[in-house]
LOKE-166680 format. One record per residue (C-alpha): y, z, x; residue number from 1; residue in one letter. Coordinates in Angstrom, 1 decimal, padded with zeros to 4 digits. Layout:
! LOKE-166680
r v=Y	w=Z	u=X	n=NUM	res=A
...
! end
This chain:
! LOKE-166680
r v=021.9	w=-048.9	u=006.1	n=1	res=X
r v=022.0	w=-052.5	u=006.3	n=2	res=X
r v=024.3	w=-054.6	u=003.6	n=3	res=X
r v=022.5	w=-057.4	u=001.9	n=4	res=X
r v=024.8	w=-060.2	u=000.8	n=5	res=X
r v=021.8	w=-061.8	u=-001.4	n=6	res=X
r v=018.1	w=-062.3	u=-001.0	n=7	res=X
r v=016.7	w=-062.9	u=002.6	n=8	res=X
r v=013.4	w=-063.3	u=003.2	n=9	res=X
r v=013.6	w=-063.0	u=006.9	n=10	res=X
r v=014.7	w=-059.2	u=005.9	n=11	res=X
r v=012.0	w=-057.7	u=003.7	n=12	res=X
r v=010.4	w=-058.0	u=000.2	n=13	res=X
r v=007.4	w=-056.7	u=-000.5	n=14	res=X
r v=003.8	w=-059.0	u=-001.4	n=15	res=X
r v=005.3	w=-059.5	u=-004.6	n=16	res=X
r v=008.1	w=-061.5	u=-003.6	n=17	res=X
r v=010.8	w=-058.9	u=-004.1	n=18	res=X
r v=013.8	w=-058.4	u=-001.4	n=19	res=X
r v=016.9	w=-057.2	u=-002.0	n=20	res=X
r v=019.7	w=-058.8	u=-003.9	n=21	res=X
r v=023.3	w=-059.4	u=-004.0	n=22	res=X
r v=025.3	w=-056.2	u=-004.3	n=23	res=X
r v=022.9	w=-053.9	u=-002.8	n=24	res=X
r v=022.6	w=-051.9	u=-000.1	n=25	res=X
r v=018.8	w=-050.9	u=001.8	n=26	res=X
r v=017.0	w=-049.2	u=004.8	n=27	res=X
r v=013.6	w=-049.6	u=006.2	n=28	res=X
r v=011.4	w=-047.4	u=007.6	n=29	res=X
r v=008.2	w=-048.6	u=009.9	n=30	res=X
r v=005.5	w=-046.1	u=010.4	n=31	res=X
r v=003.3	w=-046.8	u=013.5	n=32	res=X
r v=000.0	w=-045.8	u=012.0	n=33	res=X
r v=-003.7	w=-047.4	u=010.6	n=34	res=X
r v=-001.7	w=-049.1	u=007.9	n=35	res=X
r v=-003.5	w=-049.7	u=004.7	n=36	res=X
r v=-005.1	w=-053.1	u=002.5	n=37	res=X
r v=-002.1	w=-054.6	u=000.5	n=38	res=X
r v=-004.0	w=-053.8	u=-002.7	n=39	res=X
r v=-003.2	w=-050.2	u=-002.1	n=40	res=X
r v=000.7	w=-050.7	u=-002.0	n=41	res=X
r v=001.5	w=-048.9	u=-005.1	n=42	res=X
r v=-001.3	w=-046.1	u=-004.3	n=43	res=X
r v=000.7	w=-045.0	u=-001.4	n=44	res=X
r v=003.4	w=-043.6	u=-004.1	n=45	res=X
r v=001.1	w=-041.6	u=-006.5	n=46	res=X
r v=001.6	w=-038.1	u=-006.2	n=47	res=X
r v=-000.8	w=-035.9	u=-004.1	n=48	res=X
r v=-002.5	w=-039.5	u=-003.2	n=49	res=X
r v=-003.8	w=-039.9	u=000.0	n=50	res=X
r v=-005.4	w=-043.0	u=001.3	n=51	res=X
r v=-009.2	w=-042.4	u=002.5	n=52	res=X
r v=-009.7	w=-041.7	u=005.9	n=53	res=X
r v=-006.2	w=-041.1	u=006.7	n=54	res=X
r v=-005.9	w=-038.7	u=009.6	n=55	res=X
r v=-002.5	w=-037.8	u=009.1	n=56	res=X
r v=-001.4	w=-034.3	u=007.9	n=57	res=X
r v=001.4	w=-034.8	u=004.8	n=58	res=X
r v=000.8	w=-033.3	u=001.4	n=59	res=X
r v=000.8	w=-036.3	u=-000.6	n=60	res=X
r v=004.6	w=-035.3	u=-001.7	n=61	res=X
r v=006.9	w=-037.4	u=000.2	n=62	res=X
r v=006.6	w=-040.8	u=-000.7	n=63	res=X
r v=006.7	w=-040.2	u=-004.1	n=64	res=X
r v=009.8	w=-038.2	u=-004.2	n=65	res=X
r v=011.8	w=-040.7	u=-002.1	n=66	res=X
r v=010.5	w=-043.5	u=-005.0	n=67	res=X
r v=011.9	w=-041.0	u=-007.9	n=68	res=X
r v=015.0	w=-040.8	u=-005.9	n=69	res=X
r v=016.2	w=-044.7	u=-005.7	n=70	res=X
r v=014.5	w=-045.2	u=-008.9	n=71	res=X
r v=017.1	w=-042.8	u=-010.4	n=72	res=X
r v=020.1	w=-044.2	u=-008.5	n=73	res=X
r v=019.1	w=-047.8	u=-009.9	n=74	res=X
r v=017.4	w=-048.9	u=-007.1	n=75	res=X
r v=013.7	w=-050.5	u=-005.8	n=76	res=X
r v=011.3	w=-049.2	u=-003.0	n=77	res=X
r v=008.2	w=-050.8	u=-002.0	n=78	res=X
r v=005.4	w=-050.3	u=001.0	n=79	res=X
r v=004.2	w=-053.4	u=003.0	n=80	res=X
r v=000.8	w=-052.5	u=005.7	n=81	res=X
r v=-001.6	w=-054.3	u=007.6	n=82	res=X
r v=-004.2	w=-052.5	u=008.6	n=83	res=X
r v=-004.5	w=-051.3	u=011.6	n=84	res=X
r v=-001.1	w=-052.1	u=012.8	n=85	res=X
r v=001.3	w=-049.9	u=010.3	n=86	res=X
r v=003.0	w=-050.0	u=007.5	n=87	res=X
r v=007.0	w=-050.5	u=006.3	n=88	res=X
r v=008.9	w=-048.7	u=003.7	n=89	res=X
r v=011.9	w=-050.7	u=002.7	n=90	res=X
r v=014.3	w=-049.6	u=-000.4	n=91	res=X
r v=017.5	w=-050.9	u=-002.0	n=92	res=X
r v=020.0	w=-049.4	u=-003.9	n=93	res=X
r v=022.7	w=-051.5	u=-006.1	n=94	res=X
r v=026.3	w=-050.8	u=-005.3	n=95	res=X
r v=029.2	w=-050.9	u=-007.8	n=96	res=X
r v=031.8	w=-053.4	u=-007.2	n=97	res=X
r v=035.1	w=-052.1	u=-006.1	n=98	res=X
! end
């Protein structure tokens, strides 16, 4: 887990300019594979969706469940591809101030 003191561009967002914000915590995930068109970002997160022509086994489950997950500990997760080259799965979730 990485701790983000306040928005850095340098360290993720997604195409929509998001990125992580002061008081929150994140991880990323990069996933060596064909990637996908940016239009399809939010796709990737449907249940039982599957990109066409994607050659890799999975059931369609996993990325939505992880999105349910920080969404119901308050936070954000979003996908960022380019095809052909792969595609990275960054989240944050808020943490309460001490």
């Amino acid at each position: 887990m990485t701790r983000y003191g306040g928005h850095d561009p340098a360290r993720g967002g997604g195409s929509d300019g998001g990125g992580p914000t002061q008081g929150a915590v994140g991880g990323r995930i990069v996933k060596w594979s064909t990637g996908f068109e940016p239009q399809y970002a939010e796709l990737v997160f449907g249940v039982f969706q599957r990109l066409e022509g994607e050659r890799e086994s999975g059931s369609g489950l996993g990325l939505p469940i992880c999105r349910k997950i920080v969404e119901r500990f308050g936070g954000r997760i979003w996908a960022t591809a380019t095809p052909g080259e792969g595609a990275v799965f960054t989240f944050t979730l808020p943490v309460e101030a001490d």
